[in-house]
N, C-alpha and C positions, 0 to 999 in steps of 0.2 A: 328749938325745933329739931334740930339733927339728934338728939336724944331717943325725942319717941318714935321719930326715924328710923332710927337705927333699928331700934326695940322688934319695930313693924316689919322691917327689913331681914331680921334673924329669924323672926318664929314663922315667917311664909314663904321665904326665896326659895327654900327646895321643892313649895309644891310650881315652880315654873318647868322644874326637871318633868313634872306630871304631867303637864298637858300635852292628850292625849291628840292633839292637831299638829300635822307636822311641821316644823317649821324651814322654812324655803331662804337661800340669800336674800337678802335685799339689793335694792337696786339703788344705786347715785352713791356707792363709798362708804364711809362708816357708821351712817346709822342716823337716827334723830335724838338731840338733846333733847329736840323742843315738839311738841306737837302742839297744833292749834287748828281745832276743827270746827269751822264753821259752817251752820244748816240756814239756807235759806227756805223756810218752811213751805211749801206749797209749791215751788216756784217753778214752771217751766218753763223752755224755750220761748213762746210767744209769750207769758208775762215777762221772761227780761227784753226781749225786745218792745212791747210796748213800754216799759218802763223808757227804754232808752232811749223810742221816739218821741214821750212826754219830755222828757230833760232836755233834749238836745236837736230833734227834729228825725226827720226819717234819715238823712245822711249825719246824724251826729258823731259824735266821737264813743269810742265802745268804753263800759262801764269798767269801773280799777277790776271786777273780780274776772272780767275778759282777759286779763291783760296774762294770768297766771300759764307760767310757759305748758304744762301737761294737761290738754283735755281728754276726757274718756265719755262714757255713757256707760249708765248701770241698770240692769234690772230692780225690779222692787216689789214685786209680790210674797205675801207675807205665806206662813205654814195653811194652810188648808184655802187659802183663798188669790183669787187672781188683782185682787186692791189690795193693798196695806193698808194703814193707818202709821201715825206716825211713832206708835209705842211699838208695833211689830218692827219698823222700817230702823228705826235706831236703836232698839236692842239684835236685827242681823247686824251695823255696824257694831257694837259695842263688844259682841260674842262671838261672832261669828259664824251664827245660824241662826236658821228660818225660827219664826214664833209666831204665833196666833196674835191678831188682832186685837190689843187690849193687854196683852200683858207686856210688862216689864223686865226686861232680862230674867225671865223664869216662865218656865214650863210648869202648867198644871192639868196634867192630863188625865187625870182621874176626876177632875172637877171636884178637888175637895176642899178649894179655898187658899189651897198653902202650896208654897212652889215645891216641885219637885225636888230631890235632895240625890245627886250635889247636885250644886248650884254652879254655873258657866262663868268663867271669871270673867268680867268685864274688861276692855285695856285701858280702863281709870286705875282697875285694881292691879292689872300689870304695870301701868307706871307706878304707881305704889311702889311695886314690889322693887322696882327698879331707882329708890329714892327719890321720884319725884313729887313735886307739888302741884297740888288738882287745884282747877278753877272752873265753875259754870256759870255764864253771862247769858238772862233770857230777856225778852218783853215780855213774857206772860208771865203766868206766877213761876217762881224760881222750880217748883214743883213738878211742872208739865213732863208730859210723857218725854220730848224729846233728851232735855237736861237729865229725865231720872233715870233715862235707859246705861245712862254711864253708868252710875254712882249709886245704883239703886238694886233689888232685887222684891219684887213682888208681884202678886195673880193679877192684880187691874190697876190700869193707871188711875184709875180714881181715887187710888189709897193716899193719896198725896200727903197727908198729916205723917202717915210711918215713912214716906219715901224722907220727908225734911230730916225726918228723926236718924234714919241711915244714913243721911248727909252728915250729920254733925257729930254724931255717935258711933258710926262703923266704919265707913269709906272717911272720915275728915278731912273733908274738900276744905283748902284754907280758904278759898273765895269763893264765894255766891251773891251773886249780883242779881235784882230785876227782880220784879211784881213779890205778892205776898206770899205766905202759904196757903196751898191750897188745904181742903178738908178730906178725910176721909167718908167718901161718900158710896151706897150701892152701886155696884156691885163688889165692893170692898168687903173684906170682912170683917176687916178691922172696925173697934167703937166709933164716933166723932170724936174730933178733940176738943171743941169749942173753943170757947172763949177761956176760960179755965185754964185749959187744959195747953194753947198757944201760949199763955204767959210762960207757963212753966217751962215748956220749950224755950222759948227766949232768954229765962234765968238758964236754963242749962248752959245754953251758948253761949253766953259772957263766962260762966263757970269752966267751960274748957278752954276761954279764952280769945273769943271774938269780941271784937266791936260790933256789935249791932249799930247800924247805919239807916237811916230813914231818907234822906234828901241828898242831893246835889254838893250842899256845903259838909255834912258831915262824911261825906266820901273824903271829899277832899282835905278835908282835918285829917281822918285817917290814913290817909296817904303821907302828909305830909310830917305824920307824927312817926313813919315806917310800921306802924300797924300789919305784923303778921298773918293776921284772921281777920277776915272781914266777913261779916253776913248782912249784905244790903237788902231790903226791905222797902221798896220804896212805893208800895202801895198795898191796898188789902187784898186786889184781884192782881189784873193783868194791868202792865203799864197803859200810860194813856198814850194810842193810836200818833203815827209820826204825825199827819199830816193836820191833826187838829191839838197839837200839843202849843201851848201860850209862849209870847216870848219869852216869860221869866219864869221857865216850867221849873219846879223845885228838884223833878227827878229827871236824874240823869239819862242823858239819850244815849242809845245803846253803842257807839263811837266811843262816848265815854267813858261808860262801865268798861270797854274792852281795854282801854288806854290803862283803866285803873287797875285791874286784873294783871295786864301785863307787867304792868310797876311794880307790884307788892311778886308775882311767880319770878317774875327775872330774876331776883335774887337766892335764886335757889343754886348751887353750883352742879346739881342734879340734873336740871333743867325742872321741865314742868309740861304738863297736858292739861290744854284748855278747848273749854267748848265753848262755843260763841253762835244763841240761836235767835232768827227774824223770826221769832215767833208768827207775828201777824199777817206775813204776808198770805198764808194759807188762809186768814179768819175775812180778809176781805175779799180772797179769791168766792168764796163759799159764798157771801152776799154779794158776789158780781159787782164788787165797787171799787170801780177804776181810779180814782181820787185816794184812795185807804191803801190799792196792791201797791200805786206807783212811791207812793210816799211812805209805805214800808219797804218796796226795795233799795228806794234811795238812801235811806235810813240804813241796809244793812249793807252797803256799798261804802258809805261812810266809815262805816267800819271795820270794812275791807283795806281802806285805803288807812286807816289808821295803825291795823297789823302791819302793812307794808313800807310807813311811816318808819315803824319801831325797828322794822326789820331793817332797814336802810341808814339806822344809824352806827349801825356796828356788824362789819364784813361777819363775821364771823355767826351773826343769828343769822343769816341769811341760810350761809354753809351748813350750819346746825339744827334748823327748822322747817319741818315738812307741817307745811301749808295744802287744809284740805277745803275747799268750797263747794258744797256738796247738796241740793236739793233731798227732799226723804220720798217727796213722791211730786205728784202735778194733782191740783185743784181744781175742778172747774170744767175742763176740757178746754179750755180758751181759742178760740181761731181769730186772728188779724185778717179783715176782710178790706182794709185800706189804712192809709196812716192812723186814723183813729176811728174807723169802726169796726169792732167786735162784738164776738158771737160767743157766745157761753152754751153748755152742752149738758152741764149738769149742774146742781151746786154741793158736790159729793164730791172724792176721789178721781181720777183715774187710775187706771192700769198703764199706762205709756211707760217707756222709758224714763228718763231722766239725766240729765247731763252732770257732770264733776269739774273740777277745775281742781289744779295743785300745782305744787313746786316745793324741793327740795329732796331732803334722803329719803328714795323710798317712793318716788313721784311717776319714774318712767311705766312704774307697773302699774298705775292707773290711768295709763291711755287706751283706747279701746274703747271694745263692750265688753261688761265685766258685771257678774251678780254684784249686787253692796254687800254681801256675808264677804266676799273678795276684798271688802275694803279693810277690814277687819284682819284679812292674814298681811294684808302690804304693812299695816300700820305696828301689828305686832311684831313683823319678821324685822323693821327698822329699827324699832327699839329694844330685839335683843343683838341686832348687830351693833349697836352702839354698845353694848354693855358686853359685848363680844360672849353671848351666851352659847354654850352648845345645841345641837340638835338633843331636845329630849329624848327621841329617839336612842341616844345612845347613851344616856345615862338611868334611864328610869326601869320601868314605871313607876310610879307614886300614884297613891291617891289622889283625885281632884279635892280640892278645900270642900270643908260639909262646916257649913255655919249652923247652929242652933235656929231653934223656930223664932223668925221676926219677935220680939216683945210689942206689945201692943203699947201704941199711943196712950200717953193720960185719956183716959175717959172725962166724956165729959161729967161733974160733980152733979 
C-alpha cells in the first residue's frame, strides 16, 4: 500500500503549494492524523431532541454526539439558492465553496454537462496528498450525494454509476461501506451502467484489490483476514431502515461498518479521513415518520459512541483525531409542541441553521456561527499543520490539478 502511496504522493504534493485559498493556523496544537466526519442527514435541533425524549424521556440523559466538547452552528445555503440539498451542502464542506444544488464537487456553469475544469480539490483528495487512507460509511447507497461529495467530481448527483467508478479508479478510497450502487440516471449524462455493466465494475474492484463484501459475516472475515480494501455492498439500494431491521439482519448496522472502517484505516501510520453518513434520518424526516427519524438517530448515535469507543482506547487517537458531527441541513421544519407532539412544516428542506459538534485538532475554530465552506478551511488548515505545510501563499503559485474528462461508465450492452 505505501508503494502506490508514495507514487500518488510525488506526482501531486506540489499542487498543495497551488491552492489558491489561504491557508490560516490551526487551532488545538499540531494538527490532525485523523479525521472522522460524521453527517447526520437531515437532522436538526428539534429532531435530536425528540430523539432524545423517545430514548430516554424529556429529562433523559443527552445523546454520546452531545457530549463532544466544541459546539458551533453553521449556515447552509447552497450557490444561487437559500435551501441546499445535501450534494450542494457537502461538496461546500468538502471544497470549500458554494455549489448549485445537485452538483457534486464541480461547477457546471455553462450547463454543458461536464464540470468545469479545474476542478476544486476535495479534502479526501488533500488527505491523499497527505498519505492518508480514505474511508466512506453510508446507509443509503454507498453512492449518495453526501459520501460522493468527498471522493467524487461530477454535474449531478444522479450520476452515481461514474461517481462508484472514481471511487475505485481515481480517488481509491480503501473502504466503502453501506447500501449498493447506485445508477447513472437523468439528469446525468453519463450512459446507464446496468446490470452488465455493474459486473464489470465489481471485476474491476477485486482487480485493484478489494474484497468485495456483501453481508455482516463476510465483513467480518475480512477484517479478521487484515483485508486492506474493502468494498461492502450490502444491498442493491439503501440499507434497510434502523428501526425495522430483524434481529438476525445479515447487513451490517452502521456502528458496525464504522467499527470496521476504523479497523482496517487505523493502520495507516499516515493516519486516515473517514466519513461516516445517517443517511436516513433525512428520508424519514421528508415522510414525517417519527418511528424511522428516532431509530435512525439512534442508530447514528450508536455510532458516535463507537468512534468514541475506539478513540478511548489509546490517549493518543484522541490527541490526534479531530471529530466532526455535523448535520447538512434540517428536513421537515420540525416543531416540538409537547413531549411527543409534533408539528411538520413541510416535507422538503429547510433553510435554518444547523448545529455541529467536534473535538480535537482544529475544533476550537468550529465554535460559533460559521458558513460550512468554513468547515472546509478548519479541516484543511489541521491537516497541513500536522504535515507542518507552508502557506502556499509563499511558495506558489501553481496550477490547481486539471483532470481529464470523467470516462464514462460501461454502458449498458
Amino acid at each position: 500500500m505505501r508503494a502506490w502511496k508514495n507514487a500518488f504522493g510525488a506526482s501531486v504534493g506540489i499542487l498543495l503549494a497551488g491552492m489558491l485559498l489561504a491557508v490560516g493556523p490551526a487551532q488545538g496544537g499540531s494538527g490532525a492524523r485523523n479525521v472522522i466526519f460524521m453527517v447526520p442527514d437531515g437532522m436538526g435541533l428539534a429532531h435530536l431532541t425528540l430523539a432524545r425524549r423517545h430514548l430516554g424521556g424529556v429529562d433523559g440523559p443527552p445523546l454520546a454526539l452531545e457530549s463532544l466538547a466544541k459546539v458551533g452552528l453553521q449556515r447552509t445555503y447552497s450557490e444561487g439558492g437559500a435551501v441546499t440539498d445535501s450534494a450542494a451542502a457537502a461538496s461546500a464542506w468538502a471544497c470549500g465553496e458554494k455549489f448549485a444544488n445537485g452538483r457534486i464537487s464541480c461547477h457546471d456553469r455553462n450547463e454543458d454537462g461536464h464540470c468545469d475544469i479545474p476542478l476544486p480539490l476535495t479534502l479526501m483528495e488533500i488527505a491523499r496528498v497527505r498519505g492518508k487512507s480514505l474511508g466512506l460509511v453510508a446507509t443509503s447507497t454507498v453512492t449518495h450525494a453526501t459520501p460522493a461529495a468527498f471522493a467524487a467530481h461530477v454535474p449531478s448527483r444522479k450520476c452515481e454509476a461514474e461517481i462508484a467508478r472514481q471511487y475505485l479508479e481515481e480517488t481509491e478510497v480503501e473502504v466503502v461501506l453501506g447500501g449498493g450502487f447506485g445508477d447513472n440516471e437523468a439528469p446525468c449524462p453519463f450512459p446507464p451502467m446496468g446490470s452488465a455493466g455493474r459486473a464489470r465494475l465489481l471485476e474491476e474492484a477485486e482487480r485493484l484489490g478489494y474484497a468485495v463484501v456483501t453481508d455482516r459475516s463476510d465483513l467480518r472475515r475480512s477484517i479478521q483476514e487484515g483485508t486492506p480494501r474493502i468494498l461492502g455492498l450490502f444491498a442493491r439500494g439503501p440499507l434497510i431502515p434502523a428501526h425495522r431491521r430483524p434481529p438476525n439482519c445479515r447487513e451490517p448496522s452502521l456502528a458496525e461498518m464504522t467499527r470496521a472502517a476504523l479497523t482496517v484505516l487505523e493502520k495507516d501510520p499516515d493516519g486516515f479521513f473517514l466519513v461516516v453518513e445517517g443517511s436516513q434520518i433525512d428520508w424519514g424526516a421528508h415522510r414525517h415518520d417519527i418511528p424511522y427519524v428516532v431509530g435512525e438517530i439512534s442508530a447514528f448515535d450508536k455510532a458516535v459512541q463507537e468512534v468514541q469507543r475506539w478513540m478511548d482506547e489509546d490517549p493518543h487517537r484522541a490527541r490526534e483525531t479531530l471529530l466532526i458531527v455535523a448535520p447538512d441541513h434540517e428536513t421537515g421544519g420540525l416543531t416540538l409542541l409537547g413531549p411527543r407532539e409534533t408539528q411538520w412544516a413541510t416535507r422538503r428542506h429547510t433553510g435554518v441553521d444547523v448545529p455541529l459538534w467536534s473535538q480535537g485538532p482544529g475544533s476550537k475554530a468550529l465554535q460559533g456561527t460559521l458558513d460550512n465552506v468554513e468547515v472546509f478551511r478548519v479541516v484543511r488548515d489541521s491537516l497541513h499543520a500536522r504535515a507542518g505545510a507552508e502557506d502556499p501563499r509563499t511558495v506558489g503559485p501553481f496550477p490547481l490539478p486539471v483532470r481529464s474528462a470523467p470516462k464514462p461508465i460501461h454502458p449498458t450492452e
